[in-house]
C-alpha positions in Angstrom: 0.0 0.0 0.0 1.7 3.5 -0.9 1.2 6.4 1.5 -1.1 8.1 -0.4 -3.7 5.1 -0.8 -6.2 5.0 2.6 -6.9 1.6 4.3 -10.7 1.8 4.2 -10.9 -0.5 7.2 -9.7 2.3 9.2 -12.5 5.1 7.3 -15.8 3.9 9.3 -17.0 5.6 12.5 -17.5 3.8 16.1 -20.0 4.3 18.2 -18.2 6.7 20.1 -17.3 8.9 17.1 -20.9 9.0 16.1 -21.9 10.3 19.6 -19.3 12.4 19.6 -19.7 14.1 16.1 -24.0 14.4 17.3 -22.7 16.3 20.5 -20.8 18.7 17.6 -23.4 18.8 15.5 -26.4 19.8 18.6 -24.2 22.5 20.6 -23.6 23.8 16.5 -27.1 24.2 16.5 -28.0 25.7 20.1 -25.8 27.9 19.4 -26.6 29.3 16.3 -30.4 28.9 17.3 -29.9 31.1 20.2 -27.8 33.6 18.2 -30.6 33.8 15.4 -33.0 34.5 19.0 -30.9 37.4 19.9 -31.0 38.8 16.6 -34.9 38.9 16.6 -34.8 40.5 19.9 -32.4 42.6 19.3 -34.2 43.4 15.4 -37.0 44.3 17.3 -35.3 46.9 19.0 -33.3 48.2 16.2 -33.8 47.5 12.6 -30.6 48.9 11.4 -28.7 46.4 13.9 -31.1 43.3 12.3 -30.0 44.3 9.1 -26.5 44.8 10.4 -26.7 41.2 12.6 -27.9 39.5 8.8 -25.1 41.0 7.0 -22.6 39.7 9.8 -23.8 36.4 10.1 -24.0 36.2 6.2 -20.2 37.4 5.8 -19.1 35.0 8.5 -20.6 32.1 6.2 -18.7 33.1 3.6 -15.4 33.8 5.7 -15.5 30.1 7.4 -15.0 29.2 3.1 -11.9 31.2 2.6 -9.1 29.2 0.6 -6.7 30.0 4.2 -9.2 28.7 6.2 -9.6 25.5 4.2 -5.7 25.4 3.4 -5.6 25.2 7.8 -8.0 22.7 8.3 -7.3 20.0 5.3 -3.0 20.5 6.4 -3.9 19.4 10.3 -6.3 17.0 9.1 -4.0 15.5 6.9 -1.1 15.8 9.3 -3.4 14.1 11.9 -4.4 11.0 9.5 -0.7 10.1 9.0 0.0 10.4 12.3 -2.8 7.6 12.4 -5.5 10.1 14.6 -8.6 10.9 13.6 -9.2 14.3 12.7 -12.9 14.7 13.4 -12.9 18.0 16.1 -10.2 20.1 13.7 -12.7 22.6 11.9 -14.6 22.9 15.1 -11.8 23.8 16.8 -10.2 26.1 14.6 -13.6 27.9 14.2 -13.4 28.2 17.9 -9.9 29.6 18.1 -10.6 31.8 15.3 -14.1 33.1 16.7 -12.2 33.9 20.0 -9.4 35.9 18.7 -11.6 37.8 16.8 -14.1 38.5 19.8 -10.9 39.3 22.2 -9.5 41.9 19.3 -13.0 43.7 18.9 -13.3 44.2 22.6 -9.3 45.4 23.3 -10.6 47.7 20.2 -13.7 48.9 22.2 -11.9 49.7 25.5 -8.8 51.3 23.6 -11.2 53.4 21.8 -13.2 54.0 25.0 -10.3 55.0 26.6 -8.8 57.1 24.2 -11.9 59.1 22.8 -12.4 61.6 26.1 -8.8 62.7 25.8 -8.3 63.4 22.6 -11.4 65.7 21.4 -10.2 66.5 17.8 -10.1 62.6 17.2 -13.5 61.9 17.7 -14.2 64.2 14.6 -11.5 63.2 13.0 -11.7 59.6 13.3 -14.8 59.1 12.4 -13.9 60.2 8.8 -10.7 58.9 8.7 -12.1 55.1 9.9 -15.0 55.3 7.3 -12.8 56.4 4.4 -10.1 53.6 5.5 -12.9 50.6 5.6 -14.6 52.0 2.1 -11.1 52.0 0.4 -10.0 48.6 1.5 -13.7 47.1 0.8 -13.5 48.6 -2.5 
């Protein structure tokens, strides 16, 4: 057998995997159940943040398909299956890592900005032109 051929005895799932992968697949769906929950509360409240919570959760769809993020995921799962483990967890848990770096930059960005704002006067005019015009040119 070469290295790249599989042994297909190896490829089906035990019980324990299965359970395992259902646990995944349920606390997937709480989670985006509740978060679709809080955006009809919170779209009650505000329709520009509904509008805004749509547009986030649609862009974060189409972020989790990025070529980098795939290129991530299919090198440790591949690394993982020749080191004879099974891979089943690896998305999950780079989703998670991911999702928490990006939460923990957004609030250091909040309580910089917070901090920041009252002392500096002319930057609250300024920045909010300068931060639109930034985001518009690197979106365009």
């Amino acid at each position: 057998m070469t290295e790249f051929q599989l042994d297909h005895s190896k490829l089906g799932l035990s019980t324990a995997e299965k359970i395992r992968i259902s646990i995944i697949y349920s606390a997937l769906g709480i989670a985006t159940l509740a978060g679709l929950a809080a955006s009809i509360i919170i779209g009650q409240l505000s329709t520009l943040l509904a509008g805004l919570g749509v547009l986030a959760f649609t862009f974060g769809l189409r972020h989790g398909v990025d070529a980098d993020h795939i290129v991530a995921i299919d090198n440790t799962t591949r690394k993982l299956l020749q080191e004879g483990k099974r891979p089943l967890t690896v998305g999950m848990w780079f989703s998670l890592g991911h999702s928490t770096v990006v939460v923990g930059l957004i609030v250091s960005l909040i309580l910089a900005t917070n901090a920041v704002k009252d002392q500096i006067p002319a930057l609250r005019s300024s920045g909010a032109i300068i931060g639109t015009t930034v985001s518009g040119v690197f979106l365009f």
